[in-house]
Residue, then its C-alpha position, 0 to 999 in steps of 0.5 A: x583567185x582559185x588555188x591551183x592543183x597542188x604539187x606531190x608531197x604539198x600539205x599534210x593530206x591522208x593517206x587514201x585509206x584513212x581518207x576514205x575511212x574519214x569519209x566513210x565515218x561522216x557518210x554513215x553520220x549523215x545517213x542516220x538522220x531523217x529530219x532536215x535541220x540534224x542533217x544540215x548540221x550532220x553534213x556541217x560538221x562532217x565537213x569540218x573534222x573530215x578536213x580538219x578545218x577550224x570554220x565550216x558553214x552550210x547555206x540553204x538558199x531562199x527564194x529572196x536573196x538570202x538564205x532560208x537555213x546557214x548553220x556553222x560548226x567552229x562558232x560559239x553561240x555567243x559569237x554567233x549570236x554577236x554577228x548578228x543577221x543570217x548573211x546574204x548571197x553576195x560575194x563568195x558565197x553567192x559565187x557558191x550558190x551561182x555557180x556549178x564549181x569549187x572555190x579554193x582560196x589562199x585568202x579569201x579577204x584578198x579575193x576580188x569578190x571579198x566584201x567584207x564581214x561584221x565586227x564579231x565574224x571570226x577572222x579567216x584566211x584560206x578558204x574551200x566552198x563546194x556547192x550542193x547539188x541534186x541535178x540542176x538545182x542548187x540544194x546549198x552550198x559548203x563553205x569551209x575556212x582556215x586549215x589546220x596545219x601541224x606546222x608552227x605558223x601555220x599556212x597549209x591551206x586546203x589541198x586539192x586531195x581536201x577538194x576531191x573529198x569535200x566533192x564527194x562528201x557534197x555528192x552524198x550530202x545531195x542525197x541525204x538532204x533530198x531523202x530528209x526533204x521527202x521525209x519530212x513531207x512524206x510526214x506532213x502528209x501523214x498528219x493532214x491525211x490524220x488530221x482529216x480523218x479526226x476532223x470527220x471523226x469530231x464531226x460524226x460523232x461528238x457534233x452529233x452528239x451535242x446536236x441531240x443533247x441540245x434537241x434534249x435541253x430544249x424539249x426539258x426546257x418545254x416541259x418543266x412546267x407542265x410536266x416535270x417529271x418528263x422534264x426530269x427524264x429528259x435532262x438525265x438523258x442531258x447529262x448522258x449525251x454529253x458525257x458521251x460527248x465528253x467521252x469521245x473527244x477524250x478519244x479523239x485527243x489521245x490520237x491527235x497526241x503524237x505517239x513518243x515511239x522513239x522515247x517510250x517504245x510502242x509497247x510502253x505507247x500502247x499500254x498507255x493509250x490503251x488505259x485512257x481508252x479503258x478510262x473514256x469508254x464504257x466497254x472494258x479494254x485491256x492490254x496484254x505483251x507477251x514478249x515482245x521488246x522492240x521492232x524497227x521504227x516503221x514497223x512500230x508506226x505501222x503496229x500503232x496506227x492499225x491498232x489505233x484504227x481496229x480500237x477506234x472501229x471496236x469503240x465506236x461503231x460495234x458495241x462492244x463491251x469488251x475489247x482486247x489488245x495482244x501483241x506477242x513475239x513470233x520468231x523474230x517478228x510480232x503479232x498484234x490482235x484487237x479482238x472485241x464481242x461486239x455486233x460484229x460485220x462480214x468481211x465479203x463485204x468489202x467495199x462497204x466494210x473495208x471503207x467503212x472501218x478503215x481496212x484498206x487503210x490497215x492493209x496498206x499499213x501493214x503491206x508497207x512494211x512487209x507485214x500482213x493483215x487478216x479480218x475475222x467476223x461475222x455478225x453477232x460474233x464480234x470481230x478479231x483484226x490481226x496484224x503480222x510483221x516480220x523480223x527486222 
């Protein structure tokens, strides 16, 4: 049954500050991850040191009985791996999950609803669970075992002040987890959005491309007997298209790599996309830095992917022969500028230029992360796409 509340001066419970300080610790852990599994393991093992205890469990229901994630902290990977299975939602743990209250145990094994656990499980005895919740919905379930005590023998228990800070750490483990799930989609939405635009790209190119090289072979196929020297010239124009063809899937791989902002820093991403491009095209593309180190990870993002499309544009539609990347320090912000001597186009135009090149995409970009984004061509004098971010 429910441990009920506990007398003054019962366990060895912080002091307020240092309880607030410790939950303040495992807050600030928890808000530093954005992908879902590091968060469940973040709120896990926040929950273990916040209340000293030796076993922690988080629990991610499915849609099927059983549970879709269940991370441990206070288990090794060998035990864990000898207990076998994820478990099911019976017992106490379902109670966590059914339920809309806190379950404090002084022995879980004598509890009603105890069902028993595998060989290799780890023996427990007191026990706290605290479910996870955003609203009506049950997001997952906290589920703590076997208190510390400083006492030889051992036998604190968890304490309603352990209660009260476990329900707080779940409140703001409800909005960590709900943050990363919308990240995490926000993501995926980001890669269908990019892998549709490359797929329309492919098609508009490279299948035209080897739409015309195969046109080509068949008329060489048609005149190598009655005219060979014309058979001649239409299969070096053979060898043109598809190293052509060639040129613009290498193109289209480098943007289906994900850029590795968070290991390499996009100055380093940039120089090297840039030197793949200057490899894959005729037109010579360079890449100067001037003075700029890091910038807050969205801002990256952003800088990266207008450079990605303003290069794309330039490559592929201007004819240019020549297209330079800069990005310069500017106060505490940067500039990015893709200039190129290309055909160039006129930016009044903006309903067919701006959906044609990407530029209501660049400006949302660039918007989204407080920054700015200015066009300037004309036709036959090339074009210069700049983007401005402020300091972060």
């Amino acid at each position: 049954m429910s441990r009920p509340a506990d007398p003054v001066g019962a366990g060895q419970s912080p002091s307020p500050s240092a309880g607030l300080a410790a939950v303040s610790t495992a807050l600030l852990a928890m808000s530093r991850h954005l992908e879902v599994g590091d968060v469940l393991k973040t709120i896990t093992a926040s929950a273990r040191e916040l209340l000293d205890a030796e076993y922690a469990a988080l629990g991610v229901p499915d849609d099927h009985g059983g549970f879709a994630q269940f991370v441990v902290d206070g288990v090794s990977d060998e035990q864990w791996r000898a207990i076998g299975p994820l478990p099911r939602q019976h017992g106490i743990l379902a109670a966590m999950l059914h339920e809309e209250k806190a379950e404090r145990l002084d022995d879980v094994r004598k509890d009603p609803r105890f069902e028993g656990w595998p060989a290799a499980h780890p023996d427990m005895s007191d026990f706290l669970g605290m479910p996870i919740r955003d609203g009506d919905e049950t997001l997952g379930a906290l589920f703590l075992a076997n208190k510390r005590c400083p006492r030889p023998g051992g036998g604190c228990g968890f304490t309603e002040h352990d209660e009260e800070l476990l329900r707080l750490l779940a409140q703001h483990a409800a909005i960590a987890l709900t943050n990363a799930r919308l990240y995490e989609r926000s993501r995926e939405l980001t890669i269908a959005e990019e892998r549709s635009r490359l797929a329309h790209e492919l098609h508009d190119a490279v299948s035209q491309k080897l739409f015309s090289l195969r046109l080509t072979a068949q008329a060489a196929t048609a005149l190598v007997d009655r005219d060979p020297a014309r058979a001649k010239g239409e299969l070096q124009q053979v060898a043109l298209l598809a190293a052509e063809a060639a040129d613009e899937l290498r193109a289209a791989v480098v943007e289906l790599r994900p850029a590795a902002l968070e290991e390499d820093g996009l100055v380093h991403t940039l120089r090297t996309q840039i030197q793949v491009l200057d490899r894959a095209h005729a037109a010579r593309v360079t890449f100067e830095n001037r003075g700029v180190r890091a910038l807050p990870p969205a801002q990256e993002e952003a800088l990266l992917r207008v450079a990605q499309e303003a290069l794309h544009n330039a490559l592929r539609h201007s004819g240019a022969g020549r297209v330079e990347v800069v990005l310069e320090r500017s106060g505490q912000g940067a500039v990015l500028r893709i200039g190129d001597d290309g055909r160039g186009f006129d930016p009044g135009l903006v309903r067919r230029a701006g959906r044609h090149l990407g530029l209501v995409s660049m400006r949302h970009r660039a918007s989204g992360v407080g920054g700015r984004l200015t066009v300037q061509s004309a036709p036959g004098e090339g074009a210069t796409i700049e983007m401005e971010v402020p300091g972060g």
